[in-house]
N, C-alpha and C positions, 0 to 999 in steps of 0.2 A: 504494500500500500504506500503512496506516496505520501512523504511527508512535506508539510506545507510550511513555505519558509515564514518564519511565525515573525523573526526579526524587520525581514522588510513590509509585513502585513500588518504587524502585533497595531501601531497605530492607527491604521483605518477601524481591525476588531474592536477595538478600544474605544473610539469617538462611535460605534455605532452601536453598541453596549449602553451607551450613555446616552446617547439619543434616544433610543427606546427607553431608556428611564425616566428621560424628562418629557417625549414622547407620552407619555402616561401621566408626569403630575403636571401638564400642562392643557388644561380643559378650557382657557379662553381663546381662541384663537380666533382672528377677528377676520372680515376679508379682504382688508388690505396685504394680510399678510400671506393669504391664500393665493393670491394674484402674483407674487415675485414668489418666484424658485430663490430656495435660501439655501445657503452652503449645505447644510445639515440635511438639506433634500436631497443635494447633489449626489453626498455621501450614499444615502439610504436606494437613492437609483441605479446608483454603480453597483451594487450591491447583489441585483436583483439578478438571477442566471437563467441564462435558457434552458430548457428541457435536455436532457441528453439524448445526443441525436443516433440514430441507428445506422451503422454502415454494416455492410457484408464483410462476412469474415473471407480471409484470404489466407493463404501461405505463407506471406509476409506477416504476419501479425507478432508474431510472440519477437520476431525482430526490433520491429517497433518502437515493441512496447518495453524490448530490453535500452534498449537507445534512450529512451525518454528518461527510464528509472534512472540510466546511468549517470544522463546528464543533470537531473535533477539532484541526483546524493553529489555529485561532484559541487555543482552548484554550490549548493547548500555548506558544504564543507569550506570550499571557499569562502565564501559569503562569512561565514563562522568565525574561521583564520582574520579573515577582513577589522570585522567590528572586535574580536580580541586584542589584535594590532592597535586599534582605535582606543579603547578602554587602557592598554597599555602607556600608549602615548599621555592618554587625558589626567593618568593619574601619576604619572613624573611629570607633567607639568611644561611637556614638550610639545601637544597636542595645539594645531592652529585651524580654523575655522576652514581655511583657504586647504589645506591639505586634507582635513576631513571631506569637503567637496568631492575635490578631485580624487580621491581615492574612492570612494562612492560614486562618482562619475564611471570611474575605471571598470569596478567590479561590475557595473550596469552594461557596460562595453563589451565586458567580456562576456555576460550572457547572451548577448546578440550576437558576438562570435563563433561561442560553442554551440546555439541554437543554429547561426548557419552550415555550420558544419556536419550538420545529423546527415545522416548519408539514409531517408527514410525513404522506404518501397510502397507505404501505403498510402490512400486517399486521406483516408483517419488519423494517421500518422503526422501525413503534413496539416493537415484541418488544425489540431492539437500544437502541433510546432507555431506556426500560422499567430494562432489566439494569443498564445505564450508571447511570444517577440512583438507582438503589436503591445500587450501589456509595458514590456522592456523598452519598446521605441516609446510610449508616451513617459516614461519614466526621465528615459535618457532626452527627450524634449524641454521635460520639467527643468532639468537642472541643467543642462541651455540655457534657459531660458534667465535662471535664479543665480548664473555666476558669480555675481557680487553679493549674493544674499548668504546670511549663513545657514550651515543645515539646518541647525531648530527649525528657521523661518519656514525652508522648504517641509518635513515633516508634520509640518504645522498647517500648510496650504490644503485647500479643500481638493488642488488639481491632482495632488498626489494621488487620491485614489480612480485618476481616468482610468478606463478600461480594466478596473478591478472585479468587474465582474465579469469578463470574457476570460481572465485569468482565473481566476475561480471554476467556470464554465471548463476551462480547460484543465482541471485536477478533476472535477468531477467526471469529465468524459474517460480520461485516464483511466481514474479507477473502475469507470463500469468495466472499460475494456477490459482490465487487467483481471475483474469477477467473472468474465465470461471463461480463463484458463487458470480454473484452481488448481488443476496438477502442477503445470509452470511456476504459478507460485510457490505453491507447497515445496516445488524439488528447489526454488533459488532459498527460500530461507531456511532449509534444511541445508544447504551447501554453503549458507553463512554463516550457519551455527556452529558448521565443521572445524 
């Protein structure tokens, strides 16, 4: 089962946790406020995922879907190393706003690299690749976009979560896929427990 990178999500989860909290203890709403889309909408729309969609199995599959998991634990592992590196810097006292950026920049860089690089055979495969890297290009837009801004600012922007629910979208399709071959599964985390 893929795990979901919770470091670069944990803040959309978060604001939209809380929105649903205040969501509930906010029973005035008036209709000026109904007529302008409010950040906090924005959030809750991105959010929202499409159905998981059915493609035909093929031969190529368990390839795929080995590819995806791959680049996903790599990912993530990176991603890991990344913000340790960062907490390391932050707390000697070495840590600069301008470098936290671009090192965040980079690592955004290089999932759109490793995503191009999937060498996939199937329809499903690319559809899922596809969703992913549109997530990562609006990412890597944002902070384009925010060069002179520091990260707080950006993590704090309501753009950060565009295309968060086609990224979403695309771990759910993932794993239907990946429910459809419980042997393959069974035999990869029995052969990592080895």
């Amino acid at each position: 089962m893929i795990k979901l990178q919770f470091k670069q999500l944990g803040l959309p989860v978060l604001l939209c946790s809380g929105l649903l909290m205040s969501a509930c203890n906010n029973s005035q709403d008036t209709a000026s406020q109904s007529d302008k889309i409010q950040p906090d909408d924005k959030v809750m729309q991105e959010l929202i995922t499409e159905p998981v969609k059915a493609f035909e199995k093929t031969p190529n599959d368990q390839h795929d879907i080995a590819l995806l998991t791959d680049f996903d634990t790599r990912f993530n592992q990176m991603s890991d190393e990344m913000e340790d590196e960062l907490v390391k810097m932050h707390d000697e006292g070495s840590l600069t706003d301008e470098f936290a950026h671009n090192r965040k920049r980079d690592n955004i860089q290089s999932a759109l690299n490793m995503l191009k690089d999937l060498n996939l055979k199937t329809e499903q495969g690319r559809y899922i690749q596809g969703l992913i890297a549109k997530y990562w290009q609006n990412q890597a837009e944002l902070y384009d976009a925010h060069k002179d801004s520091k990260t707080e600012e950006i993590k704090n922007s309501a753009d950060q979560v565009k295309g968060l629910g086609e990224f979403l979208h695309a771990q759910e399709q993932l794993e239907h896929w990946q429910s459809q071959y419980p042997k393959a599964a069974k035999a990869k985390t029995t052969e990592t427990a080895s």
